[in-house]
N, C-alpha and C positions, 0 to 999 in steps of 0.2 A: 167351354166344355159341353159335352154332349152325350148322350147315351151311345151305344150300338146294341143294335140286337140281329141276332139271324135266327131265323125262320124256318125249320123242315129244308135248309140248303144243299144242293147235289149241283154235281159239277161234274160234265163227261168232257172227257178227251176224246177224240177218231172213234166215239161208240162206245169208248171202256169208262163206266162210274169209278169216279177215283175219290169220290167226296159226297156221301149218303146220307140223307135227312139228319145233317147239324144243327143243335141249337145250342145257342152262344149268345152269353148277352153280358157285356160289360157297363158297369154306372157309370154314369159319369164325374170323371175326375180319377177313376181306378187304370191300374196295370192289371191286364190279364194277360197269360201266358198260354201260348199253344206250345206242348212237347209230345212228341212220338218219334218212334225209329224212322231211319229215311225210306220214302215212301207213302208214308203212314196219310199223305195228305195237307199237310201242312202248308208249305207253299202255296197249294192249287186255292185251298181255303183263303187263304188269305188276295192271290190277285184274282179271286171275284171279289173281295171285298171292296179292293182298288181296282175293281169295274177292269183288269186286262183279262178276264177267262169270265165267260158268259155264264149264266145260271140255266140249269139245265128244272131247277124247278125253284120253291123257295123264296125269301123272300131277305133282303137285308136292310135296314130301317138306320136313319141317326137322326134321332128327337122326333121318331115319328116316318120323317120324307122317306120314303122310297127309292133308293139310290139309282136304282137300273129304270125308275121312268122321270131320271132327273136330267137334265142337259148336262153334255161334260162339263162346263164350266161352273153349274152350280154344283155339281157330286165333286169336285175339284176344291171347292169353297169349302165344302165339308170333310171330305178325309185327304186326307196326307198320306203318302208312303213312301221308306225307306226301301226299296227291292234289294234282292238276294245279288242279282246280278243288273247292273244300267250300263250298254252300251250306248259310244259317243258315236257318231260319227260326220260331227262336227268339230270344227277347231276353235274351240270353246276358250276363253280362262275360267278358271274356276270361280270368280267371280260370277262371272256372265251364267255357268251350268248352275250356281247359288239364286239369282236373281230370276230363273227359270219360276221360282217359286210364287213369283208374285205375277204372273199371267193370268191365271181363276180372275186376278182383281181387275184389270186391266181392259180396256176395250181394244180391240185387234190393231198391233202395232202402234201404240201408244206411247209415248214416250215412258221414261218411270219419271215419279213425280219427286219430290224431295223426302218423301214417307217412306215411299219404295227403296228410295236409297240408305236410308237410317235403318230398314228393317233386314235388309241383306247385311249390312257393316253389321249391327248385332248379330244376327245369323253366323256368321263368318267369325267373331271377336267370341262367343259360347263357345263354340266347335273346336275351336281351337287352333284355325285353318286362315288368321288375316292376313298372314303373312303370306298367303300360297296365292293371294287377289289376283295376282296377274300373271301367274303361271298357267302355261295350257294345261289343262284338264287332262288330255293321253298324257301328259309327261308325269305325271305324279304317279304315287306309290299305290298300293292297294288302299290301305288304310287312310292316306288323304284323300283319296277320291272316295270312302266312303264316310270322310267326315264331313265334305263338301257335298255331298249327298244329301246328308244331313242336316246343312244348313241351306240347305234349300227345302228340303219338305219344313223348315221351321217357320224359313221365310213363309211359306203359302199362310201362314196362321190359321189351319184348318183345325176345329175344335176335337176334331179326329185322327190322332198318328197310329200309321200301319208298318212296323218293321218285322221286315222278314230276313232272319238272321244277323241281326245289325250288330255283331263283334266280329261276325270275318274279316278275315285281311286286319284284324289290330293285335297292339299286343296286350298286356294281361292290366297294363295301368289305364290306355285307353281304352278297354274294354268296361273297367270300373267310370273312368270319368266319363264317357258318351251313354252309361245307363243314368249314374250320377244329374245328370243332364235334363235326360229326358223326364228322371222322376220329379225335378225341379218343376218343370214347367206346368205340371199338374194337369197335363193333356188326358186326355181317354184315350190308352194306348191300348193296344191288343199287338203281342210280337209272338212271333214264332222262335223258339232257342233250341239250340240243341244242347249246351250246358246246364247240365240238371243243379248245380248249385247256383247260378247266378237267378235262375227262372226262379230260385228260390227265395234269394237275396231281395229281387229288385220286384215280383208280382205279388200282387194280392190273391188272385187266385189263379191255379191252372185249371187246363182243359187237357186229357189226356186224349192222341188220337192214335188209331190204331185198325189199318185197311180203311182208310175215311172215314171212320166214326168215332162219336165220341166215347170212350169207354170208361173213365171218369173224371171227375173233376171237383174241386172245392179247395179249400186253403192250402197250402203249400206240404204245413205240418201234416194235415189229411190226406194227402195224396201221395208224396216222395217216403214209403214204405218200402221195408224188402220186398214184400211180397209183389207188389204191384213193378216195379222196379222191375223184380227176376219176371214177373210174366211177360210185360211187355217190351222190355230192353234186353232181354235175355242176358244181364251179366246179373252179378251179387251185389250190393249192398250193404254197408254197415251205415246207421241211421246216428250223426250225434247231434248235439247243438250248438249253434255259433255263440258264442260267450259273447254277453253285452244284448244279441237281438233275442235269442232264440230262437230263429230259421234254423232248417234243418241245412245239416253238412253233409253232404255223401261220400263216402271213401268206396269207390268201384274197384271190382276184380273181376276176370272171368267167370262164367259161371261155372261152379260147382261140377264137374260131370259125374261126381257119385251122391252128388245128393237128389233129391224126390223130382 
């Protein structure tokens, strides 16, 4: 396990700022949650974190290192990520795209060693994906390719997991057991969700984003209000509590158009 923090971060695309002096910093061992409407930055935030969108200022830290003046292989060692979208275009099994994970460790074209091999099978046997070992990779469904995903950022053992929308393409039980999963592991996760009750369910705290910035953030109960909710999600709100945790529940509806 391992801290993250980010630093005054800004991220441009083609000229346009899409992600304005962020600070964000997770303990380690916690779940922090990124939510905001699409747009809001989210994503972009996140693959600078996974080093594929460059820092336009800012800084990102895990226990300290410098990620952007680290070699890929050692920033590789330290964070992990699940991406929104991973094209193949190789003809992979999903074994092989799982075992992807343990390259960081690995000296260039190395064989995998009997470790690598125990730590992919685990990967694959969590996920819930061992049976899919020798299936190509294009030929599976949404949801196995992104559990096989998944079992490949687990394989890397980077003290650091980065998911960015990790329940698309599942359905509503694997979306429970692959959060289920991850909180297991007690990694320093930071994800991006756009279901306001699970980001409720599964994180310690959010971060709310809104035009790339932050606009608030703290424990779940402090943050998923009507109010905050109607301004920046633009629907309504009724706030209760889940019986047994007490996380907050949302019941959404459109907004209001005769009210303030």
């Amino acid at each position: 396990m391992a801290d993250l923090n980010l630093h005054d971060v800004r991220v441009t695309i083609a000229g346009t700022p899409v992600v304005t002096g962020v600070d964000l910093t997770v303990p380690s061992g916690r779940r922090v949650g990124i939510i905001g409407p699409n747009g809001s930055g989210k994503s972009t935030l996140l693959r600078a974190v996974y080093r594929h969108l460059p820092l336009a200022g800012g800084s990102i830290t895990v226990d300290g290192e410098d990620l952007w003046r680290l070699t890929p292989r050692r920033a590789a060692q330290l964070v992990a990520a699940l991406p929104q979208e991973t094209r193949s275009d190789f003809d992979v099994t999903a074994w092989e795209m799982a075992a992807m994970g343990r390259t960081p460790h690995k000296r260039p074209f190395a064989p995998d060693t009997a470790e690598d091999t125990a730590i992919v099978a685990d990967a694959l046997m969590h996920t819930g994906v061992v049976h899919l070992a020798h299936r190509r990779y294009t030929t599976l469904s949404g949801g196995e390719k992104q559990r096989v995903l998944l079992a490949r950022a687990l394989a890397q053992r980077a003290p650091v997991l980065v998911l960015d929308e990790p329940t698309n393409h599942l359905d509503v039980r694997h979306q429970f057991e692959l959060l289920d999963l991850v909180t297991s592991t007690g990694t320093t996760v930071v994800a991006a969700l756009h279901d306001l009750n699970l980001a409720a369910t599964y994180c310690d705290h959010l971060y709310v984003l809104a035009e790339g910035r932050v606009v608030a953030h703290g424990p779940p109960c402090d943050i998923l209000t009507p109010p905050l909710v109607r301004e920046v999600f633009g629907v309504d709100a009724h706030v209760t509590r889940t019986p047994g945790t007490g996380t907050p529940h949302l019941i959404l509806r459109p907004r209001d158009s005769a009210g303030p």
